[in-house]
C-alpha positions in Angstrom: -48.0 -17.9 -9.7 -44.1 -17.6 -9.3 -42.5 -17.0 -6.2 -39.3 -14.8 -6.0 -36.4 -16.1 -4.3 -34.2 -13.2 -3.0 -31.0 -14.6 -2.5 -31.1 -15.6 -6.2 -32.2 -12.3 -7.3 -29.3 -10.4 -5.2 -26.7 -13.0 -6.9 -27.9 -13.0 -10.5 -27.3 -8.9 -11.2 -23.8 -9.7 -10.1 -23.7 -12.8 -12.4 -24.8 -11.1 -15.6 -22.2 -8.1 -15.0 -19.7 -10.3 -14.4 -16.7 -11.8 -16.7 -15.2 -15.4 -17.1 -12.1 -14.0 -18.4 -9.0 -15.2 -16.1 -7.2 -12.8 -14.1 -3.8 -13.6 -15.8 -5.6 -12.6 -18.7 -6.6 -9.2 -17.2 -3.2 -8.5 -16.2 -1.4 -9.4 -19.1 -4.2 -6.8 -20.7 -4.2 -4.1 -18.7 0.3 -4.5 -19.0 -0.1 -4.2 -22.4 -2.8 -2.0 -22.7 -0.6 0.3 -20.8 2.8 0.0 -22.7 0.5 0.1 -25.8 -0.4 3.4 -25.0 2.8 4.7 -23.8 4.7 3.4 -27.1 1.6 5.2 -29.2 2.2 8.4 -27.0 6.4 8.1 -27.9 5.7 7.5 -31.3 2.9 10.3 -31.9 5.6 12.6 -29.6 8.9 12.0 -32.1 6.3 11.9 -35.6 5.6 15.7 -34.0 9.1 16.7 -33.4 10.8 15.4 -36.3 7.8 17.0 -38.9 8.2 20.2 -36.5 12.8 19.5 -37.3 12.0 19.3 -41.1 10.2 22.1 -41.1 12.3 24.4 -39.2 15.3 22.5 -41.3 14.0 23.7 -44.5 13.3 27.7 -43.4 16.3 27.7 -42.3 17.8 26.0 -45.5 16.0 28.1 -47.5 17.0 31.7 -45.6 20.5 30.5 -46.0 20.7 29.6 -49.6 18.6 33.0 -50.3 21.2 34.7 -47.8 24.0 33.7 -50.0 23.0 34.6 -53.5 21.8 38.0 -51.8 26.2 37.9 -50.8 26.8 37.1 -54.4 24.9 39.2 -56.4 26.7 42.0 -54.1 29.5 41.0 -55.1 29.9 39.6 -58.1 31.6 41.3 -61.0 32.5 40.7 -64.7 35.7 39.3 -65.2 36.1 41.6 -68.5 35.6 44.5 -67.6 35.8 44.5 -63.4 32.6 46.0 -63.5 29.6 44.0 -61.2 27.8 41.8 -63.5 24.4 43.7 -64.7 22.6 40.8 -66.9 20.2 38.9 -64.4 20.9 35.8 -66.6 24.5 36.0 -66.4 24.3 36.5 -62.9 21.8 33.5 -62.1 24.2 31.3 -63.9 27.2 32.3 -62.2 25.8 31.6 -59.0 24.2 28.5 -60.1 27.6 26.6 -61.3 29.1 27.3 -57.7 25.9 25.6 -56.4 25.8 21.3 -55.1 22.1 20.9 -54.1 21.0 17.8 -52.4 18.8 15.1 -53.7 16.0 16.5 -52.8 17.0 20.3 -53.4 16.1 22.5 -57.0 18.6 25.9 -57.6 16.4 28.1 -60.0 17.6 30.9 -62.1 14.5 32.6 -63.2 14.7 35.5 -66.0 11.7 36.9 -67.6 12.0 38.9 -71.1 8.3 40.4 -71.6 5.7 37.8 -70.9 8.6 35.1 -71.8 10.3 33.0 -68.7 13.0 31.0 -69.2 15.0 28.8 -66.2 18.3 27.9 -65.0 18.4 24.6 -62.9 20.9 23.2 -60.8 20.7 19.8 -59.8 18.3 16.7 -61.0 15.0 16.7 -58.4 12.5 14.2 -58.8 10.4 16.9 -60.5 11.6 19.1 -63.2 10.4 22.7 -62.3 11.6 24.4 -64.7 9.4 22.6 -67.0 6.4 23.8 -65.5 5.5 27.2 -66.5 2.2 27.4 -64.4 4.5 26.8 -61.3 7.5 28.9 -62.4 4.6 32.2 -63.0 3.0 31.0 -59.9 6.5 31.7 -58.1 7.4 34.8 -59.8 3.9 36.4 -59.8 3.6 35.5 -55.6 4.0 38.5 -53.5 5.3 37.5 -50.8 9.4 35.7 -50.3 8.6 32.6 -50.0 5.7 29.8 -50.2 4.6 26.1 -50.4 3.0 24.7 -54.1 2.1 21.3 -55.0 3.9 19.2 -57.3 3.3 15.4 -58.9 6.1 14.8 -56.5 4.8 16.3 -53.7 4.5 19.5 -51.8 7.2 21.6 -52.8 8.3 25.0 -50.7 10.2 27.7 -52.1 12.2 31.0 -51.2 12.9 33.5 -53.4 15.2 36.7 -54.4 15.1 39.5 -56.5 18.5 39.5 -59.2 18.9 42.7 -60.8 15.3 43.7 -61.6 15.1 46.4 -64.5 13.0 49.7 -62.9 10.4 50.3 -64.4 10.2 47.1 -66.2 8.6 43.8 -65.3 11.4 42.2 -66.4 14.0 40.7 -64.3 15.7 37.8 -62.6 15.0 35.5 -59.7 17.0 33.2 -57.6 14.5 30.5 -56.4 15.6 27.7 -53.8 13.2 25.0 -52.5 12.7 21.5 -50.9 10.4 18.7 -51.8 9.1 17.8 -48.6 8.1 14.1 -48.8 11.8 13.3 -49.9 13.1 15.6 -47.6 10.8 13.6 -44.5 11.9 10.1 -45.7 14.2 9.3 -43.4 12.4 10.8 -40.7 9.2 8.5 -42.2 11.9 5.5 -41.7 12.6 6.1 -38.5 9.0 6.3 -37.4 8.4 3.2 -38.9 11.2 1.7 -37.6 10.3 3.1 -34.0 6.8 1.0 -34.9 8.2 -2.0 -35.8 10.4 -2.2 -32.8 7.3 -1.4 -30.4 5.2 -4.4 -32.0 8.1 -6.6 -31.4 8.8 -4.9 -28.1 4.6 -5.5 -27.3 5.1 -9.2 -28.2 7.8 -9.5 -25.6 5.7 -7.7 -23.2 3.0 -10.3 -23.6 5.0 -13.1 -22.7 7.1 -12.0 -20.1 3.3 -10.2 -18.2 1.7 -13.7 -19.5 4.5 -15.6 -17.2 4.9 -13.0 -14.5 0.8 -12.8 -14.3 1.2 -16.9 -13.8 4.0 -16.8 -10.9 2.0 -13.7 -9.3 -0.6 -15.7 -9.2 0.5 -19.4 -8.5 -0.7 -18.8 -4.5 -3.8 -17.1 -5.7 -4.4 -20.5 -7.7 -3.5 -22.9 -5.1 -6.0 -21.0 -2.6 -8.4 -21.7 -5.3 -8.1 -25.5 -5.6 -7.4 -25.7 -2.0 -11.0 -24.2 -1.5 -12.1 -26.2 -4.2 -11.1 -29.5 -2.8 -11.6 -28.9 0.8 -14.4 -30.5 2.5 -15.7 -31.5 6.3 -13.8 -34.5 6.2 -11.1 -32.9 5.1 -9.9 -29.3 7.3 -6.4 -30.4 7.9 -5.6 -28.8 4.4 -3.0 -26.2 4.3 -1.6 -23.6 1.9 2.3 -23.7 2.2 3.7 -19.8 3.4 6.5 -18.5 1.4 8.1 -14.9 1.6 6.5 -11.9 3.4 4.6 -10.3 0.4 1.0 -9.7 0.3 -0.2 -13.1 -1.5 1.7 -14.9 1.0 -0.4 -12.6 3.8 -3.5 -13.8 1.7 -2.4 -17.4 2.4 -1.7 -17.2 6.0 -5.4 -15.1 6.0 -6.7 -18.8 4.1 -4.9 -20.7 6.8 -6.1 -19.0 9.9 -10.0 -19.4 8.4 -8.9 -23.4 7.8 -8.0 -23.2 11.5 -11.2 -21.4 12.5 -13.3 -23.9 10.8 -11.7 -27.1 11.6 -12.3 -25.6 15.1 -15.6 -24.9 14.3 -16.6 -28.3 12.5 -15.1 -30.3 15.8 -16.6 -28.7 17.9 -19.7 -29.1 16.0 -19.2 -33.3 15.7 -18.0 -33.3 19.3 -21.0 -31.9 19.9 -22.8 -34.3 18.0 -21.2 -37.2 18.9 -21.8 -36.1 22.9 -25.3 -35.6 22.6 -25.9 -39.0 20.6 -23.8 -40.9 22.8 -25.2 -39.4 26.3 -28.8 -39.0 25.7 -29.0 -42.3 24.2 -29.6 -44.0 27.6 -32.2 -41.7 29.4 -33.9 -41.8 26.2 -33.6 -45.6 26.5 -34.9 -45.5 30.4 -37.7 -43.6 29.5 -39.1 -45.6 26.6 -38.2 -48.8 28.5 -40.4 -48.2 31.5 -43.4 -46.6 29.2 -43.8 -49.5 27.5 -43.7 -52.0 30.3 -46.0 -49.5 32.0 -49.4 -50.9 33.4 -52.5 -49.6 34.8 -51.9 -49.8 38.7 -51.3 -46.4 39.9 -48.6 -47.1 42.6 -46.8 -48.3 39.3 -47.8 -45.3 37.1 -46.5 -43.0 39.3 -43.2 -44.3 39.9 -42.5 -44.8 36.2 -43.8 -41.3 35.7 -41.1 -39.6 38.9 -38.2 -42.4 36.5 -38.9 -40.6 33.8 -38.9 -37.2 35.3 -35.9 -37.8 36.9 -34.1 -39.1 33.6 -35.6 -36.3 31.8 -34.1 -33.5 34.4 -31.0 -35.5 33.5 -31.7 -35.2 29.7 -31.9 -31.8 30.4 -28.7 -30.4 32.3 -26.4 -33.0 29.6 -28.1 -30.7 26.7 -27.2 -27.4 29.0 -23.7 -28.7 29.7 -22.9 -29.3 26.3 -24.6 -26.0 24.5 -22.2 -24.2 27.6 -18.9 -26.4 26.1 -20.0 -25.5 22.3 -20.4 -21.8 23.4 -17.1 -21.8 24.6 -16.0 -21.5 21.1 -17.8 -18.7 20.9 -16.2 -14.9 21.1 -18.8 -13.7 23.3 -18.4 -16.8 25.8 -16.5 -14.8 28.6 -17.4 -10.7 29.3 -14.2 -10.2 31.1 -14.8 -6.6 33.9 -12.9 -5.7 37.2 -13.6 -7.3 40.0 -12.6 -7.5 43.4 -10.8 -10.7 44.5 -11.9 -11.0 47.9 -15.7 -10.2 47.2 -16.0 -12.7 44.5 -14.1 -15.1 46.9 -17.0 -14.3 49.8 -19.9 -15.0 47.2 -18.0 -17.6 46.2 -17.9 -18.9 49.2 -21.7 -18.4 50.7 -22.8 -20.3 47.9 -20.8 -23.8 47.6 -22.2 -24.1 51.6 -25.4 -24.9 50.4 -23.9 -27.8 48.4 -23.9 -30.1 51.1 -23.2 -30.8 55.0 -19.1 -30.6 55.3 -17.0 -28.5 57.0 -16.4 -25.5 54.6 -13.3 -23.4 55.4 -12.0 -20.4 53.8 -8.6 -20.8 54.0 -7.7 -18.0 52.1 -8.8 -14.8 50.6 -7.3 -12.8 47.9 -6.9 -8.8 47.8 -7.4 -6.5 44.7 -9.1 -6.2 41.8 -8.7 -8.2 39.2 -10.2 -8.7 35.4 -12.1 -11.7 34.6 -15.3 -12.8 33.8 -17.4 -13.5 37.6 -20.4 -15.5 36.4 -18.1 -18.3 34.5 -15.2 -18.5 37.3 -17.7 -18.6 39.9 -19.2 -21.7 38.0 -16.1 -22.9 37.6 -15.4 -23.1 41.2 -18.6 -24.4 42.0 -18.2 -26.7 40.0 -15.2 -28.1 41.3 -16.9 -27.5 44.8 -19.6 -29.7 43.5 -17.1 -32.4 42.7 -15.7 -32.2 45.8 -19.0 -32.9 47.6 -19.5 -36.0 45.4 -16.5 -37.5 46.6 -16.4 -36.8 50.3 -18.6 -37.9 53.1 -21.0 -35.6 55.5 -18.7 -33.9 58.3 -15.1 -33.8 56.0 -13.4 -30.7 55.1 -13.7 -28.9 52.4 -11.0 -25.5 51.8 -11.8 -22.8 49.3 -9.1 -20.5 48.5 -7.9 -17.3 46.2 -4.7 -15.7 45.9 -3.2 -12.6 43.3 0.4 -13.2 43.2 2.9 -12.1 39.8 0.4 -11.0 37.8 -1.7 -14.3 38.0 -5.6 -15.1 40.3 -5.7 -18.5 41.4 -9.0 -19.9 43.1 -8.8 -23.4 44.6 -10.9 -25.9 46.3 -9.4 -28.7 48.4 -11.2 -31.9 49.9 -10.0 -34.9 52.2 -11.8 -37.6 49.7 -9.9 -40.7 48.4 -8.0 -38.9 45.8 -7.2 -39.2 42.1 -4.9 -42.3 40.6 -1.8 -40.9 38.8 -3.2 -43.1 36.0 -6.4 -40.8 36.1 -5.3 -37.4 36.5 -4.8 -37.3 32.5 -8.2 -37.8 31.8 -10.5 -36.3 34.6 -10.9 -33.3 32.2 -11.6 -34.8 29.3 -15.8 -35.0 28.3 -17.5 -37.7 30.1 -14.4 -39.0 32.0 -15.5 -40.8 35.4 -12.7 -42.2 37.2 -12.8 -45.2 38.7 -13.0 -44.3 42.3 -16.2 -42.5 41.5 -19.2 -43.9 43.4 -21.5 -45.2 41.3 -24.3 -44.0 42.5 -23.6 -40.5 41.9 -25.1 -38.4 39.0 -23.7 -36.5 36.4 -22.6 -36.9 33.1 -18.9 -36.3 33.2 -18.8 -32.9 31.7 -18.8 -30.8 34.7 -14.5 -30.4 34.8 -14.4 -30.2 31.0 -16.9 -27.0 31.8 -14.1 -25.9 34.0 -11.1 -26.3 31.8 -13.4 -24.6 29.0 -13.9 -21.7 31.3 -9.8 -21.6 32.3 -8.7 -21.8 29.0 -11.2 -19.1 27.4 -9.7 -16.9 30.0 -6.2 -18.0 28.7 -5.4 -19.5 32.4 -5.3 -23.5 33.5 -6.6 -25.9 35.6 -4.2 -27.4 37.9 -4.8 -30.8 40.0 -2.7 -32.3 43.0 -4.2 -35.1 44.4 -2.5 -38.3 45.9 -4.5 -41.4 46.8 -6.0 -41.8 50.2 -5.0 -37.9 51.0 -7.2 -35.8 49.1 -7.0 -33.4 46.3 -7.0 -29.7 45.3 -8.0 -28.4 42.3 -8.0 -25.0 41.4 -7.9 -22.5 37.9 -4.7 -19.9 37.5 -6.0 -17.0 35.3 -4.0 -14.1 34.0 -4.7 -11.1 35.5 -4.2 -8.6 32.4 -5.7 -6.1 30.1 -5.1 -8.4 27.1 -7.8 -10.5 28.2 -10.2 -8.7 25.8 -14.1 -7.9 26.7 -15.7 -10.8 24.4 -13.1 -12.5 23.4 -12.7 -16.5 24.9 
């Protein structure tokens, strides 16, 4: 029996529909899929409108040589007698000798004797008309002015005009003028194949100038992709050089700021790491140590059992110290709301008594609201109370303050204790930093002032020290007190 693995099945639909083909290719497509169709559209366009100029060309060609025989005939009179000529023969061939037709261009005089045609022809056309007797009767015998026929040398249209028909009589004279359309078009057939020939050249052009502007629009794209490609967890400190305002180089400074977010996230993770291994090392030690030196006297039992408890409660608040620090890179570390100053200050306050027998004053007290998160400042604060404790003796002072001044909260605690060395005041913040005036008898793991700077800096504030050997210190947080300090946001 198979089993179905759903992350696979989700990705494979997507797989199959999808192409290998490189985006430069697709652009370089799609550009000249584009101009292809535009260049078709202009070429389809002028083919219409130079078919539709040969056509109206010809009618009016046509109506104009027909117009001016119609003149002629009018007008035209024997040079004899003075008289206007009365044989349609004569006639057609009078007109015909004034007449210069174009290549492709036939001048017919038409006469018809009985059932007998005969033609006058003006001009040499790539097909002789006149000739054709089918044609010529097919001309006379059509009742209407004017028409289209085929010919060997293509379609051929005609006009025609009564000269001097005899009444009562079939017989008669016609004036026929016409164009053979397929010489007439040539030129017109050039051009569109010229038009064609230029677009296929002009298509080739297209291709490499999309194929090299598809490559530059897509250099960043590309270095993304191998920056991706080659970046690892060893190796975060990658970056894709910025350059211009234009939405690839948005795209990079996107890639940049997820580098940033990750090589946050990976060092916190090893920090993390690297903490853990290195702090619960020992009590892990301790604790095998004594249960495998334990023996069977009770006495002994139970003291290696409360030795192991202890190192285990130990264990314990270095694993919830640093899952607090690692959730400080978190968004939802801090939940930022309005609070008031001086009541957080009094709970403050009642608690850090219970720390230990000093002399707790509160020196100050702080009015108005303000916006900050009150679990983590007043762990913060406690924190440093807690520190203050450890390194000060039943009986000595111990100040808490708070203050809202220029837009800023500031809570402090201050102590009478030995102090901090210059040499220390660098490090004190730093994860697992004892300084050597610590007692060595107190407990802890070090982490409780990099808990505070992590809760100063997630609400975009500091911690500041003062502290002189021999005359105490004071350590307190300065927060911002403004809106931008987003719910959720560290």
């Amino acid at each position: 029996m198979t089993t179905t693995d759903p992350v696979r099945d989700t990705r494979d639909p997507d797989r199959i529909r999808g192409t290998r083909i490189p985006a430069r290719v697709k652009i370089m497509a799609w550009m000249l899929g584009l101009m292809l169709l535009v260049l078709a559209t202009v070429v389809l366009v002028v083919w219409q409108l130079l078919a539709s100029g040969v056509d109206n060309r010809v009618a009016r060609a046509i109506e104009q040589e027909a117009g001016e025989f119609a003149n002629f005939a009018g007008e035209a009179k024997d040079p004899a007698t003075g008289q206007p000529i009365s044989d349609p023969y004569r006639l057609l061939d009078a007109h015909l000798r004034a007449q210069y037709p174009d290549a492709f261009e036939v001048h017919l005089g038409i006469t018809r004797t009985g059932d007998r045609l005969r033609a006058l022809r003006q001009g040499e056309p790539p097909y002789d008309i006149g000739a054709d007797d089918a044609l010529l009767r097919q001309i006379v015998d059509s009742p209407t002015p004017h028409g289209q026929a085929d010919t060997p040398a293509g379609p051929f249209r005609w006009g025609k005009v009564h000269a001097l028909p005899r009444e009562g009589t079939g017989d008669g004279g016609w004036f026929v003028t016409g164009y053979f359309l397929t010489g007439v078009g040539a030129q017109d057939r050039q051009t569109i194949d010229l038009m064609v020939l230029v677009s296929a050249v002009g298509l080739l052009v297209a291709a490499l100038v999309a194929w090299l502007v598809a490559g530059e629009i897509l250099a960043p794209v590309r270095m993304v992709r191998l920056a991706a490609a080659q970046i690892g967890e060893e190796d975060l400190r990658r970056r894709i050089p910025v350059h211009g305002r234009d939405d690839i180089s948005a795209l990079a400074e996107q890639f940049n700021a997820m580098l940033d977010r990750l090589e946050q996230a990976f060092r916190a993770q090893r920090e993390f790491i690297d903490d853990a291994s290195h702090e619960l090392r020992t009590p892990i030690t301790i604790v095998r140590g004594h249960l495998e030196v334990m023996g069977d006297d009770p006495v002994e039992r139970a003291e290696v059992v409360r030795l192991c408890t202890d190192e285990l409660d130990r264990m314990s608040r270095i694993v919830e110290d640093l899952l607090l620090l690692a959730k400080a890179q978190r968004p939802d570390f801090l939940r930022p709301e309005p609070v008031s100053l001086a009541e957080l200050t009094s709970d403050i306050d009642a608690k850090v008594r219970a720390l230990g027998r000093r002399r707790w004053v509160l020196e100050t007290l702080g009015e108005g609201n303000v916006r900050l998160d009150p679990q983590r400042v007043t762990q913060a604060v406690v924190q440093l109370a807690q520190n203050a404790v450890q390194h000060t003796s039943d009986g000595d002072e111990i100040r808490l303050g708070s203050a809202l001044y220029g837009g800023a909260v500031s809570l402090w605690i201050s102590d009478e204790g030995r102090g901090i060395a210059p040499a220390d005041l660098d490090r004190i913040f730093e994860r697992f930093a004892r300084g050597p005036s610590r007692p060595a008898d107190r407990g802890g793991a070090g982490l409780g002032l990099a808990i505070v700077k992590a809760i100063a800096e997630g609400h975009r504030g500091t911690v500041k020290v003062l502290s002189s050997p021999g005359k105490g210190t004071t350590v307190g947080i300065e927060l911002p007190n403004s809106q931008s300090v987003v719910d959720g946001v560290g």
